[in-house]
Backbone of each chain as ProteinMPNN parsed JSONL, in Angstrom:
{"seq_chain_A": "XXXXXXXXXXXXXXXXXXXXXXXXXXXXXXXXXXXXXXXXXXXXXXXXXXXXXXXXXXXXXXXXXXXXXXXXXXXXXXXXXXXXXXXXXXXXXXXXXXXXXXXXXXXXXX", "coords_chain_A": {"N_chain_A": [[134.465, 144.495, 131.83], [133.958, 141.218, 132.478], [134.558, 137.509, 133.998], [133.493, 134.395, 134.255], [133.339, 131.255, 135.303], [131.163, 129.135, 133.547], [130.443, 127.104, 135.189], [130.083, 128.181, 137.603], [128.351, 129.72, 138.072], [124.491, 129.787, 139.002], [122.493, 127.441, 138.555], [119.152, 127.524, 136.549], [115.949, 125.864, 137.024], [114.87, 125.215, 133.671], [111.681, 124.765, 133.715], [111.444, 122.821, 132.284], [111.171, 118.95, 132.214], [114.513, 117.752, 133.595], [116.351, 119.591, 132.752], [118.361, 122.155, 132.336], [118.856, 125.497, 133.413], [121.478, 128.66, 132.87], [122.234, 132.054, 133.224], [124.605, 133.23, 131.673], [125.84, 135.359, 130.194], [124.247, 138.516, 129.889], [121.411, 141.086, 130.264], [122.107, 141.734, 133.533], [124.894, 141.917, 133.039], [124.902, 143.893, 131.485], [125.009, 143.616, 128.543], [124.196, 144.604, 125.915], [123.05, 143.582, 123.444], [122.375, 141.242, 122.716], [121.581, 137.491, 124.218], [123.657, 135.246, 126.33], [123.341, 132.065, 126.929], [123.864, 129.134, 129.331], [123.146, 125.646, 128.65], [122.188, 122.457, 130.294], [120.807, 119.422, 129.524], [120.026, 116.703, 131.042], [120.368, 112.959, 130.532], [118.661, 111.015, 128.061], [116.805, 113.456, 128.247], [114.64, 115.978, 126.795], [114.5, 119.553, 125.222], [111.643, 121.619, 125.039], [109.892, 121.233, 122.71], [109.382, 123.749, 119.958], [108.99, 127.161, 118.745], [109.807, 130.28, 117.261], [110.142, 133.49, 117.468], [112.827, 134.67, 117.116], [116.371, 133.807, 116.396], [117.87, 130.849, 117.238], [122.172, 130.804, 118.209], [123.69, 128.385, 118.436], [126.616, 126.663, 120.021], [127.888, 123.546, 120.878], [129.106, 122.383, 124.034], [129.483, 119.771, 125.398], [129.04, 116.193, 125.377], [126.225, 114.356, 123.732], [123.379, 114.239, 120.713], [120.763, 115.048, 119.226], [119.382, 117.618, 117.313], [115.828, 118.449, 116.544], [114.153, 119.034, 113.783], [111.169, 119.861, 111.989], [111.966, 118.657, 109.693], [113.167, 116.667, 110.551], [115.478, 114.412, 112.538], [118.613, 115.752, 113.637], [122.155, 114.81, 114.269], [123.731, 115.655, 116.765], [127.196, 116.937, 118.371], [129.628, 117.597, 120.825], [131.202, 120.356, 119.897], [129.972, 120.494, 117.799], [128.394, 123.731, 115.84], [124.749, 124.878, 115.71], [122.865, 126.785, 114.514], [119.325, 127.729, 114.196], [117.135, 128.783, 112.703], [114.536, 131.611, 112.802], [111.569, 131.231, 114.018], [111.191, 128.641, 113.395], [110.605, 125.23, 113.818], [111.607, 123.604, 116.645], [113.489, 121.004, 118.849], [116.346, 120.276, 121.258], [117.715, 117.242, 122.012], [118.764, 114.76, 124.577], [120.78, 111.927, 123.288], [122.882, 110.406, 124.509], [124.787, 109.501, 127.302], [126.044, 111.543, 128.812], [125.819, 114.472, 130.477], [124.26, 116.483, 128.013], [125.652, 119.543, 127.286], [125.171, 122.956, 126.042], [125.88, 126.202, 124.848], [123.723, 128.916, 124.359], [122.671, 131.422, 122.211], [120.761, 134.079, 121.869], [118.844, 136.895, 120.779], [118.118, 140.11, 122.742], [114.949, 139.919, 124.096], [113.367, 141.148, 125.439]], "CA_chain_A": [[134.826, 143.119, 131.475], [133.658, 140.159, 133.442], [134.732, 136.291, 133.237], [133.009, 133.838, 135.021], [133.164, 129.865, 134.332], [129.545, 128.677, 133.606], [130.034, 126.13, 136.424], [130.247, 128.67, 139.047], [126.659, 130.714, 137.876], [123.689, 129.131, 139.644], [121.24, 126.937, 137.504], [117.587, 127.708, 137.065], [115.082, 125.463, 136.555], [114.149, 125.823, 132.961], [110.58, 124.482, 133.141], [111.493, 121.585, 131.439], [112.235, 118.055, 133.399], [115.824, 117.365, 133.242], [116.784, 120.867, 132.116], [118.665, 123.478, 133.416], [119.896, 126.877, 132.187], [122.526, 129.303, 133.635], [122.229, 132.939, 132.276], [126.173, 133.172, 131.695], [126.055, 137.086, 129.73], [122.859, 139.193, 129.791], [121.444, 142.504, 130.993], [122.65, 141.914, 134.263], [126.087, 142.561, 133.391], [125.488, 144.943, 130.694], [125.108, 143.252, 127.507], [123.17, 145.848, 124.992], [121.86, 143.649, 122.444], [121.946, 139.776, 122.829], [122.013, 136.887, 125.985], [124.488, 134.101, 125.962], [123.09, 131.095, 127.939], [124.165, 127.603, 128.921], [121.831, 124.532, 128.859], [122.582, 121.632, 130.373], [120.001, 118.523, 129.654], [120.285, 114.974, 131.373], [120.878, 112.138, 129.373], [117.589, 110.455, 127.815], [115.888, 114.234, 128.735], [114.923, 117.194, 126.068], [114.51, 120.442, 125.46], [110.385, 121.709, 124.692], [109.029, 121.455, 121.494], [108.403, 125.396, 120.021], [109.263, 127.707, 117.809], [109.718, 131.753, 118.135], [110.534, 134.737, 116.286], [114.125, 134.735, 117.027], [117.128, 133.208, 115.729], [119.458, 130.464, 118.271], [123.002, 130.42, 117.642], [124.512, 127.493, 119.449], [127.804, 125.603, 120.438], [127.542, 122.408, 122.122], [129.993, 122.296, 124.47], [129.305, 118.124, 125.772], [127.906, 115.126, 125.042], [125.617, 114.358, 122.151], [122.174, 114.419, 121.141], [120.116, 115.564, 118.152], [118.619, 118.658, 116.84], [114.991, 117.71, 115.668], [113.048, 120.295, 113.224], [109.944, 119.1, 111.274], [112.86, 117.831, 108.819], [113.708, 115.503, 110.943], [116.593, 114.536, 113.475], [120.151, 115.739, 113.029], [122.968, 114.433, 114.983], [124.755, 117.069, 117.046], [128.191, 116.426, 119.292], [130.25, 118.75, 121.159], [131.945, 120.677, 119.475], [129.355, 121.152, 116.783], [127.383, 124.891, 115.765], [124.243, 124.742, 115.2], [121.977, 127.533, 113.101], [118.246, 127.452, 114.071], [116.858, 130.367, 111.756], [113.475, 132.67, 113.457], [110.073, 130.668, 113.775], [111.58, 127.26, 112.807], [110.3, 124.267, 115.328], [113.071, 122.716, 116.787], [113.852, 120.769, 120.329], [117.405, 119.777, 121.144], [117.342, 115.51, 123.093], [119.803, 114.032, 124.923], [120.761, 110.789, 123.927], [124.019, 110.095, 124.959], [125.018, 108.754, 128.349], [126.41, 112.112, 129.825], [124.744, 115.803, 130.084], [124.198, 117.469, 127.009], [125.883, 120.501, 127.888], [125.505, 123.665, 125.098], [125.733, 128.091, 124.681], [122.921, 128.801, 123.311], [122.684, 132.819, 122.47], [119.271, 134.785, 121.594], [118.736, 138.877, 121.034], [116.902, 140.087, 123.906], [113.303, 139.622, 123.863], [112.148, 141.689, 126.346]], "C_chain_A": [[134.493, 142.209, 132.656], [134.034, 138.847, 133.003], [134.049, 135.474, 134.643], [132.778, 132.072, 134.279], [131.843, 129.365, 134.84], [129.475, 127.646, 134.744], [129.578, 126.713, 137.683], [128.566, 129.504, 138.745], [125.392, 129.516, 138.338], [122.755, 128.807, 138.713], [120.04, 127.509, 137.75], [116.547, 126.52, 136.8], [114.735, 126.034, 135.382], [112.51, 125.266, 132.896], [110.329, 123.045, 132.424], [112.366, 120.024, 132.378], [113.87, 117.899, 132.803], [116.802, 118.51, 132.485], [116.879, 121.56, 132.604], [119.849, 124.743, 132.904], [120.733, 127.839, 132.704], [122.629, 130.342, 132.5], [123.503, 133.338, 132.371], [126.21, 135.331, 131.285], [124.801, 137.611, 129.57], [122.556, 140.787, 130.291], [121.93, 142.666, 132.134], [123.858, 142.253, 134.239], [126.285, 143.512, 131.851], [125.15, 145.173, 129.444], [123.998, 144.029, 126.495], [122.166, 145.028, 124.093], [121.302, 141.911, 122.621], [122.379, 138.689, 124.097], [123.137, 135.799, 125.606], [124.14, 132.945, 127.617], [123.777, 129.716, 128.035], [123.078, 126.244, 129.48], [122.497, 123.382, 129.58], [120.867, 120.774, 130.391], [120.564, 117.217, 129.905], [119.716, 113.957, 130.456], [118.877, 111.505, 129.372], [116.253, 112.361, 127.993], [116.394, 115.146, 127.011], [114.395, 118.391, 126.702], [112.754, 120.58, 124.748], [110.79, 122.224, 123.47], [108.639, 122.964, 120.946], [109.398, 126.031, 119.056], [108.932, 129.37, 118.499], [110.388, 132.738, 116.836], [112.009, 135.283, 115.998], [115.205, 133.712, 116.837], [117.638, 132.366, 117.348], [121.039, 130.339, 117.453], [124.015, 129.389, 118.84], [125.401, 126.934, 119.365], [127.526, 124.784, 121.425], [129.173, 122.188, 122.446], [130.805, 121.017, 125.027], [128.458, 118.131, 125.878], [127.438, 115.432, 123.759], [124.774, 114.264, 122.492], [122.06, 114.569, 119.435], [119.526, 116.782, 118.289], [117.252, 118.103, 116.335], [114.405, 119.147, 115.495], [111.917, 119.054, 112.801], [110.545, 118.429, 110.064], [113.31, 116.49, 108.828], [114.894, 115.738, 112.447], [118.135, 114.817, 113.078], [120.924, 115.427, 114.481], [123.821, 115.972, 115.44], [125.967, 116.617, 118.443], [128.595, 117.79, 119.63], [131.566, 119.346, 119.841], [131.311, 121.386, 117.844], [128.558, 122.966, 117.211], [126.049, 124.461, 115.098], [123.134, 126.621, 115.191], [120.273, 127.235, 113.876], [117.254, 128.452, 114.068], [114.895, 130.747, 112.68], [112.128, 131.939, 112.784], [110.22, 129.312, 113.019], [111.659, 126.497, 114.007], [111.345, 123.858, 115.688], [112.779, 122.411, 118.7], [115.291, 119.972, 120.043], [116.915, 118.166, 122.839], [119.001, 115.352, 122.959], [119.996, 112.822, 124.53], [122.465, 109.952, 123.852], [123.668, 109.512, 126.823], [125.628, 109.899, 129.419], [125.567, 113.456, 129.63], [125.031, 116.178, 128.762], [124.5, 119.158, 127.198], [125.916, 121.766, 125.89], [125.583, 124.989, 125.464], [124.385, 127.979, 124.215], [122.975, 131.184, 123.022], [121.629, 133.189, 121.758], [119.46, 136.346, 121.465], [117.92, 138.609, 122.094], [115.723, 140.017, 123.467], [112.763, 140.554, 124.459], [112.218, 143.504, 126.391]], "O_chain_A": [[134.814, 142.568, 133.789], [133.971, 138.669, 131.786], [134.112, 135.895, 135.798], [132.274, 131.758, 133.201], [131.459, 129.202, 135.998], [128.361, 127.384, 135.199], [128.946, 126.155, 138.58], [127.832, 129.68, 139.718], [125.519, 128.367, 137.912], [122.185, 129.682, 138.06], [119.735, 127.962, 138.853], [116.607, 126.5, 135.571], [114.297, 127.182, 135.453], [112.061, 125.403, 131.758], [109.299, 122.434, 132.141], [113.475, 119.94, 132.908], [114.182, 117.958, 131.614], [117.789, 118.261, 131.793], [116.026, 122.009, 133.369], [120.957, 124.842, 132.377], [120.36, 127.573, 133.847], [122.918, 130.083, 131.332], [123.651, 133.983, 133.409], [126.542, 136.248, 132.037], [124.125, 136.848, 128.88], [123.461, 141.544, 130.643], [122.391, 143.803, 132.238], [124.261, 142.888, 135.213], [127.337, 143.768, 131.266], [124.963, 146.298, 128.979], [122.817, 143.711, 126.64], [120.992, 145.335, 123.883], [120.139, 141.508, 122.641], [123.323, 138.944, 124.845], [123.379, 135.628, 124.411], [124.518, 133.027, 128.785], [124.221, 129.168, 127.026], [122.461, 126.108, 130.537], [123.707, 123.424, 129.358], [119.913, 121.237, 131.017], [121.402, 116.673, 129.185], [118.73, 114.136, 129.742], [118.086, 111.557, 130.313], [115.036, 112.265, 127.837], [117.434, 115.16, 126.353], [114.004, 118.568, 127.856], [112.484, 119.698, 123.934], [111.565, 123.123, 123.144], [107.619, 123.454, 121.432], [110.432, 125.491, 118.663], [108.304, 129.718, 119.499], [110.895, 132.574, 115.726], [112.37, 136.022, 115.082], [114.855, 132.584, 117.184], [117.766, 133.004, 118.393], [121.129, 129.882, 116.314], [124.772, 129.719, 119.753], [125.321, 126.303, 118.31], [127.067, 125.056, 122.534], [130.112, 121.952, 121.685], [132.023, 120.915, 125.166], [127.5, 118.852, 126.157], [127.834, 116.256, 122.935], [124.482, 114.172, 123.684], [122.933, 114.308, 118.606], [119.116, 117.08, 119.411], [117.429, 117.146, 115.581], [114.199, 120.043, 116.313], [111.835, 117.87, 113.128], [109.828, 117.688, 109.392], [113.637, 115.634, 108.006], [115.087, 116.746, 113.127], [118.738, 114.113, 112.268], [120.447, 115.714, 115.579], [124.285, 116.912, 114.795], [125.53, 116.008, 119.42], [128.212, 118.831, 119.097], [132.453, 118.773, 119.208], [131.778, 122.239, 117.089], [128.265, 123.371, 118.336], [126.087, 123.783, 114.071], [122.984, 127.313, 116.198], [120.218, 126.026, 114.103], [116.65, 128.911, 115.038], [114.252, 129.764, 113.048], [111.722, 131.974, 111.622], [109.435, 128.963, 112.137], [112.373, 126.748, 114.977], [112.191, 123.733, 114.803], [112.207, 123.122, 119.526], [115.504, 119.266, 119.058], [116.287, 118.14, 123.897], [119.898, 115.553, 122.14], [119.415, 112.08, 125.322], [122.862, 109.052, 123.111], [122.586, 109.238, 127.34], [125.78, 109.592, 130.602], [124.727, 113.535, 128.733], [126.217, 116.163, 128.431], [123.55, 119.939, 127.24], [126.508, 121.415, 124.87], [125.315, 125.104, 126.66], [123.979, 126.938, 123.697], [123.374, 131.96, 123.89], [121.499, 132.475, 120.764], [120.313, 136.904, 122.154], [117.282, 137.61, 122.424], [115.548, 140.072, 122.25], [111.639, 140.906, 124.101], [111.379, 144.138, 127.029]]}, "seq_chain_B": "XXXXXXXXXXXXXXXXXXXXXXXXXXXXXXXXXXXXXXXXXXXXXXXXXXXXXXXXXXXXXXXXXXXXXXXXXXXXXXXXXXXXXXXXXXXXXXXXXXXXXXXXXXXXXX", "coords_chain_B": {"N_chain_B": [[117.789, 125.175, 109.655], [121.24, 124.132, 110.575], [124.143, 122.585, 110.861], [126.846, 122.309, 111.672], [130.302, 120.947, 112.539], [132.82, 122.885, 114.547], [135.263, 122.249, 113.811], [135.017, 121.694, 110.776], [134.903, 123.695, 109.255], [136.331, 126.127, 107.23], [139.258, 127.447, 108.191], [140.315, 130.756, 108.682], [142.696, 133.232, 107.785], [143.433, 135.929, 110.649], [144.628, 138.051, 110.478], [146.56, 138.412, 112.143], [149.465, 137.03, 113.945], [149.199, 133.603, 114.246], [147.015, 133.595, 114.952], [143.723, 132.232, 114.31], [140.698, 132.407, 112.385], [137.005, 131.111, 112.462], [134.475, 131.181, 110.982], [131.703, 130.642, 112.298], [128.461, 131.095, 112.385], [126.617, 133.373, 110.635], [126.138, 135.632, 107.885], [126.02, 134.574, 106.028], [124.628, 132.024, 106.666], [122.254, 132.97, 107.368], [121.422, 134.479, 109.322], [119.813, 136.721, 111.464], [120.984, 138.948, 112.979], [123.389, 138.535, 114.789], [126.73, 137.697, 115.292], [128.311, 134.245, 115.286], [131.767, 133.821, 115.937], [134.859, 131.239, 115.815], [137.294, 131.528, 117.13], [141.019, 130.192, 117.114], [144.007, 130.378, 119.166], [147.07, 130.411, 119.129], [149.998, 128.571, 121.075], [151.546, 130.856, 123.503], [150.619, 133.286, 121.608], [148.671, 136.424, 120.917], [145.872, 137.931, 120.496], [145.13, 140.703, 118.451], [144.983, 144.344, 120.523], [142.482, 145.814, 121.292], [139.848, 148.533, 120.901], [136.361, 148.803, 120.17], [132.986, 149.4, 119.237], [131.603, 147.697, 119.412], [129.887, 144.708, 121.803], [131.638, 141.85, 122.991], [130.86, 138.474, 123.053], [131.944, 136.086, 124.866], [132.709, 132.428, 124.479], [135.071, 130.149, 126.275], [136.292, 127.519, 124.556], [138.902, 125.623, 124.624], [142.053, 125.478, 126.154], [143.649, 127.589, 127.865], [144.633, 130.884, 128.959], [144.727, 134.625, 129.247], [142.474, 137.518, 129.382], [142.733, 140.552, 128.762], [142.863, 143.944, 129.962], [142.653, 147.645, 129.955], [142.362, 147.246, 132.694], [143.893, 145.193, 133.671], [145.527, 141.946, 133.326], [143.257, 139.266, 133.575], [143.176, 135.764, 134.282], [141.742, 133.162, 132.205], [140.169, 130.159, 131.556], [138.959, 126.839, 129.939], [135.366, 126.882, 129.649], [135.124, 128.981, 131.1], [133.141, 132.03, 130.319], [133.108, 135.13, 128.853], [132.596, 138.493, 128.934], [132.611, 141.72, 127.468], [132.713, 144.756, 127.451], [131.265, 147.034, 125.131], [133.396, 149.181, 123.702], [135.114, 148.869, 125.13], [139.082, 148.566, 125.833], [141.014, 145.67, 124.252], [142.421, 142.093, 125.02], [143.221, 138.957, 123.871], [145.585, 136.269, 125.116], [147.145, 133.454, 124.492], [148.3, 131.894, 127.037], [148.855, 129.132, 127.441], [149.766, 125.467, 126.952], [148.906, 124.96, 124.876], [146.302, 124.975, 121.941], [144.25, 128.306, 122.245], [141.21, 128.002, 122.524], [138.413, 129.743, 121.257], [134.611, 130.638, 121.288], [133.398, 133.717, 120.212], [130.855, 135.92, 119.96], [129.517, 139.016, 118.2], [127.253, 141.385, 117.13], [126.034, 141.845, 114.013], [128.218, 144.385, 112.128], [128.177, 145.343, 109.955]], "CA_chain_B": [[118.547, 124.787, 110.267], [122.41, 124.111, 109.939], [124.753, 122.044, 111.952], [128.522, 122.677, 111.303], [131.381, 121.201, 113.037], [133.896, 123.791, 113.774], [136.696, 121.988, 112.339], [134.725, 121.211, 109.47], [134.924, 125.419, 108.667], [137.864, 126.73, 107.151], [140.197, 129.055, 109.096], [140.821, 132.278, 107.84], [143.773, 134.034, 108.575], [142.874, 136.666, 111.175], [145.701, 139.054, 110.146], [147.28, 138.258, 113.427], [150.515, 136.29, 113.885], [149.422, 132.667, 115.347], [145.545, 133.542, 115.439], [142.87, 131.859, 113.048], [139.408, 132.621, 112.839], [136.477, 130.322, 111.784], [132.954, 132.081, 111.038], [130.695, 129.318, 112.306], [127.211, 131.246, 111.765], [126.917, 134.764, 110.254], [124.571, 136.236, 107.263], [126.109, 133.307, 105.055], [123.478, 131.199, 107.09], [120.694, 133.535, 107.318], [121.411, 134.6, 111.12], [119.788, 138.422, 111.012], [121.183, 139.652, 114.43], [124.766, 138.776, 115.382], [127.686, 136.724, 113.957], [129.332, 133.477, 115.743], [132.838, 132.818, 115.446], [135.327, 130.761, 116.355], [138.655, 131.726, 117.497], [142.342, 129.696, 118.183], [145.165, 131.476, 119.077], [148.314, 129.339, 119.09], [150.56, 129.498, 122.438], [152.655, 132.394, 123.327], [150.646, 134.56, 120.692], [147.754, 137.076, 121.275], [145.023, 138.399, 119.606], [145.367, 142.319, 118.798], [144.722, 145.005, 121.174], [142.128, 147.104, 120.382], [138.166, 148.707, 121.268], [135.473, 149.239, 119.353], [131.86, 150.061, 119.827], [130.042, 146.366, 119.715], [130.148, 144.115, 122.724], [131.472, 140.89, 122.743], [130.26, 137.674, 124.683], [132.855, 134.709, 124.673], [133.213, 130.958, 125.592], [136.703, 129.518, 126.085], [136.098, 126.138, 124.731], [139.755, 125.204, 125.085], [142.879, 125.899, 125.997], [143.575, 129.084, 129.227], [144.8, 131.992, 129.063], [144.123, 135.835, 129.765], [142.105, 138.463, 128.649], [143.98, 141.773, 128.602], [142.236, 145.106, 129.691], [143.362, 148.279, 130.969], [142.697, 147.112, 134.468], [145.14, 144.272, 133.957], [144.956, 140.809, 133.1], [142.546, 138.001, 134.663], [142.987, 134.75, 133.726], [140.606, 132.162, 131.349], [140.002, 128.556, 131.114], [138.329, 126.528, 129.276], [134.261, 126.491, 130.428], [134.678, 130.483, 131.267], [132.617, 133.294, 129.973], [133.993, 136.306, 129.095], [131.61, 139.743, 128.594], [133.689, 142.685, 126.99], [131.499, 145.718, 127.301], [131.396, 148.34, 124.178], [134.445, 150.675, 123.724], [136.142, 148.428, 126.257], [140.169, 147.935, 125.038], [141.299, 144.392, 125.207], [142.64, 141.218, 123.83], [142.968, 137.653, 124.477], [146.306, 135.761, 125.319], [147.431, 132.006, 125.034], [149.23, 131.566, 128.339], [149.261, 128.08, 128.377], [150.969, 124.974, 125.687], [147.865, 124.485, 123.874], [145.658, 126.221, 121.381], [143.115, 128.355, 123.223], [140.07, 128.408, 121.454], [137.272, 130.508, 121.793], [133.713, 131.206, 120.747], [132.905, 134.995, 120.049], [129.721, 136.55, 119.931], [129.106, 140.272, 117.849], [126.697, 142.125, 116.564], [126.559, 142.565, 112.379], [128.459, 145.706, 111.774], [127.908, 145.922, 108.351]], "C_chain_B": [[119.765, 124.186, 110.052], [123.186, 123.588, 111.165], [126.356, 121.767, 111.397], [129.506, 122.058, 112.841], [132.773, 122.329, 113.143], [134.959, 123.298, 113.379], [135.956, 121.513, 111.3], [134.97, 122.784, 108.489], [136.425, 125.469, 108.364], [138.017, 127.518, 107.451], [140.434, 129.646, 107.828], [142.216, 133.054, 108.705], [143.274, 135.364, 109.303], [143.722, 138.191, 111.062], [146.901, 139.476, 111.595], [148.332, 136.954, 113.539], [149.915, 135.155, 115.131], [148.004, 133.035, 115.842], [144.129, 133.336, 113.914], [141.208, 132.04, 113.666], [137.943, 132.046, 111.641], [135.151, 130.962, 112.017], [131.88, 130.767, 110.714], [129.063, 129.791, 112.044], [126.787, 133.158, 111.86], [125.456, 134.785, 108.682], [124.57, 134.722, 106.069], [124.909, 132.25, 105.396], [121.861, 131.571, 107.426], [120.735, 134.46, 108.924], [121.569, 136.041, 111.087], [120.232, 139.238, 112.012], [122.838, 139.821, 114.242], [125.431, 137.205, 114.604], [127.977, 135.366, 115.545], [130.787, 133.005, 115.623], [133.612, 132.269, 116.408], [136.841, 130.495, 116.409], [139.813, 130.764, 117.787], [143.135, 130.666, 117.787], [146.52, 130.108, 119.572], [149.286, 129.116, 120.399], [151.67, 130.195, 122.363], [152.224, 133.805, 122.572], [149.203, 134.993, 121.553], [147.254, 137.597, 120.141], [145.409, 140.146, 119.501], [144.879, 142.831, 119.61], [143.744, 145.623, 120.605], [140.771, 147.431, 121.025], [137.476, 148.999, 119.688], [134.004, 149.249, 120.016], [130.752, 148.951, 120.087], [130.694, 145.583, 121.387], [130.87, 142.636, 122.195], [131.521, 139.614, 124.241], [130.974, 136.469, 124.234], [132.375, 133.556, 125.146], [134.152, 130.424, 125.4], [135.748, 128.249, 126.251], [137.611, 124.987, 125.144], [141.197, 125.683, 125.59], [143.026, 126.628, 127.727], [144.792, 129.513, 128.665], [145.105, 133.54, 129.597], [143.227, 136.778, 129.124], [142.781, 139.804, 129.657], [143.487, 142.952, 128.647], [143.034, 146.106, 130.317], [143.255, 148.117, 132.441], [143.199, 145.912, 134.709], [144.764, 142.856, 133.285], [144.538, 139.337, 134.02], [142.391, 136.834, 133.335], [141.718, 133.939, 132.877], [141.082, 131.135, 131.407], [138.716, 128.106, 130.624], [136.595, 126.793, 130.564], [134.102, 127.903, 131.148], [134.087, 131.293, 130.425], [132.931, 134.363, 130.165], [133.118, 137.887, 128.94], [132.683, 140.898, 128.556], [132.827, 143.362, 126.494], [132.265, 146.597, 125.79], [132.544, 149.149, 124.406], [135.772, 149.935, 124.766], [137.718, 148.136, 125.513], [140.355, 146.554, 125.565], [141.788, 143.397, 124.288], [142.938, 139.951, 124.773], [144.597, 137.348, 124.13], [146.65, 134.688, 125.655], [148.577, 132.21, 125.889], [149.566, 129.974, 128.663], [150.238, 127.317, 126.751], [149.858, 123.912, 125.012], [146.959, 125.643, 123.388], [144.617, 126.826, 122.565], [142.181, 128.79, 122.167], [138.58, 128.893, 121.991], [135.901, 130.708, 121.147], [133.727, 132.565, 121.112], [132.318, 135.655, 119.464], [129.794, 138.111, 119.233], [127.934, 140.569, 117.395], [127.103, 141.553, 114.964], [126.967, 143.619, 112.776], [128.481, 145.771, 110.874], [126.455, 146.171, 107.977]], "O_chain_B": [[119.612, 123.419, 109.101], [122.976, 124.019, 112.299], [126.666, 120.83, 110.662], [129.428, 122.594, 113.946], [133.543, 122.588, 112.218], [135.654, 123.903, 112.563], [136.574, 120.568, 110.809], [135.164, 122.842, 107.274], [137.389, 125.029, 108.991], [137.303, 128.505, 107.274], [140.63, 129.341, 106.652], [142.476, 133.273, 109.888], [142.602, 136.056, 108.538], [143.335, 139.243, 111.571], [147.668, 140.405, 111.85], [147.895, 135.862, 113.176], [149.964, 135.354, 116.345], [147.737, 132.835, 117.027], [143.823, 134.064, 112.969], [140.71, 131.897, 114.783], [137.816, 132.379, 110.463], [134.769, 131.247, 113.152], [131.456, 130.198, 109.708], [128.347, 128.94, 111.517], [126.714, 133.902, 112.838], [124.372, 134.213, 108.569], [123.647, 134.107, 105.534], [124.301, 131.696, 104.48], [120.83, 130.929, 107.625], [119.718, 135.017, 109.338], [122.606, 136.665, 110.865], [119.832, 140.4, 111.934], [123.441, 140.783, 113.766], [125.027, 136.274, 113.908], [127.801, 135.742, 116.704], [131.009, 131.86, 115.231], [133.422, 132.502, 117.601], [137.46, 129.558, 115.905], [139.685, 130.348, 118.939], [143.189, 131.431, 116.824], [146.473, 129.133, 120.322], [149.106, 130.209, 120.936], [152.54, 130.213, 121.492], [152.793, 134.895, 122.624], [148.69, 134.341, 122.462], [147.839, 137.747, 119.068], [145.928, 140.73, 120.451], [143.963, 142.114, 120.012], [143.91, 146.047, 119.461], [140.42, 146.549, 121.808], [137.93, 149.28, 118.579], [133.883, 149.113, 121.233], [129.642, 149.02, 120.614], [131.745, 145.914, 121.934], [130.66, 142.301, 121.029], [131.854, 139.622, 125.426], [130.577, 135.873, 123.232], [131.66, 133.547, 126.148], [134.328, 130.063, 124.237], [134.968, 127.894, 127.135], [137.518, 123.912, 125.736], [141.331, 126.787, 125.063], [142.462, 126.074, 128.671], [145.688, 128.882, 128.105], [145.883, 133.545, 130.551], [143.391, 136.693, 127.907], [143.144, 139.878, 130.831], [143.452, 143.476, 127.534], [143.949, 145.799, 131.08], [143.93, 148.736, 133.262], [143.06, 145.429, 135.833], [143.671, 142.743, 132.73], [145.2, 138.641, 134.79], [141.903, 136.848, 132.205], [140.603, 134.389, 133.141], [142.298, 130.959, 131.34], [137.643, 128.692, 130.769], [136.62, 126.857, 131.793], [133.06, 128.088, 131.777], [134.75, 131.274, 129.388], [133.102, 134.826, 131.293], [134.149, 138.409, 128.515], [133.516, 141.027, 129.454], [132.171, 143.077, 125.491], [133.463, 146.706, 125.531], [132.565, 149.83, 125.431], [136.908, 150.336, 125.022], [137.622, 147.416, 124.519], [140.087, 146.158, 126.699], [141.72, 143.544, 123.067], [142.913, 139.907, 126.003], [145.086, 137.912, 123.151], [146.656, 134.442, 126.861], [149.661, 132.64, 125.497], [150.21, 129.539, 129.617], [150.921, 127.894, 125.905], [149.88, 122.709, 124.748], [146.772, 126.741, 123.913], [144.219, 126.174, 123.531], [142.3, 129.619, 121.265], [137.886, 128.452, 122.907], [136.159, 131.102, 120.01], [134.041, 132.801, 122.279], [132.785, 136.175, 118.45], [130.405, 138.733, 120.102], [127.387, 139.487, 117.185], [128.159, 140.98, 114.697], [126.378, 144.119, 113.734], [129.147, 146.783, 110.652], [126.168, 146.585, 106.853]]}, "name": "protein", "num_of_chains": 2, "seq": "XXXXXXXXXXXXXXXXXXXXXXXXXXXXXXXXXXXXXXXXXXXXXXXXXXXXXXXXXXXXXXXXXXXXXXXXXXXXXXXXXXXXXXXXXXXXXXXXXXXXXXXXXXXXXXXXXXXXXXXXXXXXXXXXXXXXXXXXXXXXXXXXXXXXXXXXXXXXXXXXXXXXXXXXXXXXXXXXXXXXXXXXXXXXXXXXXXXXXXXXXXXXXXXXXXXXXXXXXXXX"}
């Protein structure tokens, strides 16, 4: 058993300006089948454009923003789940006024 | 893609005195890996004791706490991550004078 509050785990650069990810549960401490990450994006900043073979299942933890697929934009706040089913485009945008803070969790990939 | 508030989900009784449990994204949504839900436990009560063979990967979104293993109990607050290896016994405990509510990560077992 391990607990650790996502503030205290060291960001990484994800690649993306204004974006930064903190691998909270993963193989490093064990985890057999899936990761549990946390995002944080600055306000007016997103997340890249893309699509993939695996499912996200996310909780936004703060702030707001949108979900955008090729559907369109959906509104997402803390406190919402969002669903974003295997090889379906999607980028999550900040546009609120404070970080966009979310979980996001994935199976492993690798 | 699917964007659910969790209080928009209806609690289910968890068969635990003073613990409700809201299944924010599971096969109902298409999600072929692992389930999301979303835990309160009321204060003073606890979740059952117990192991089993999946992992699970938490986020206290509100509330603190403990989680409860045989090597004793270490506190939670909100914005912690919890990793609860396979087979591990354990259970979660509102310690404070608000709900504590949790995301928690499994596997399907069915």
């Amino acid at each position: 058993m391990n607990v650790r509050n996502v503030y205290d785990i060291e960001p990484k650069d994800a690649g993306m300006a204004g974006v930064r990810i903190r691998v909270a549960i993963g193989r490093d401490e064990g985890a057999p089948n899936f990761v549990m990450r946390y995002f944080d994006v600055a306000p007016g900043r997103s997340t890249a454009d893309h699509a993939h073979a695996w499912e996200h299942e996310v909780y936004v933890a703060r702030g707001r923003g949108a979900v955008v697929t090729r559907d369109g934009a959906t509104p997402i706040r803390s406190g919402d789940t969002v669903y974003v089913a295997p090889n379906e485009q999607h980028h999550f945008e900040n546009r609120g006024e404070e970080p966009l803070e979310f979980i996001c969790v994935v199976p492993h990939t690798d």
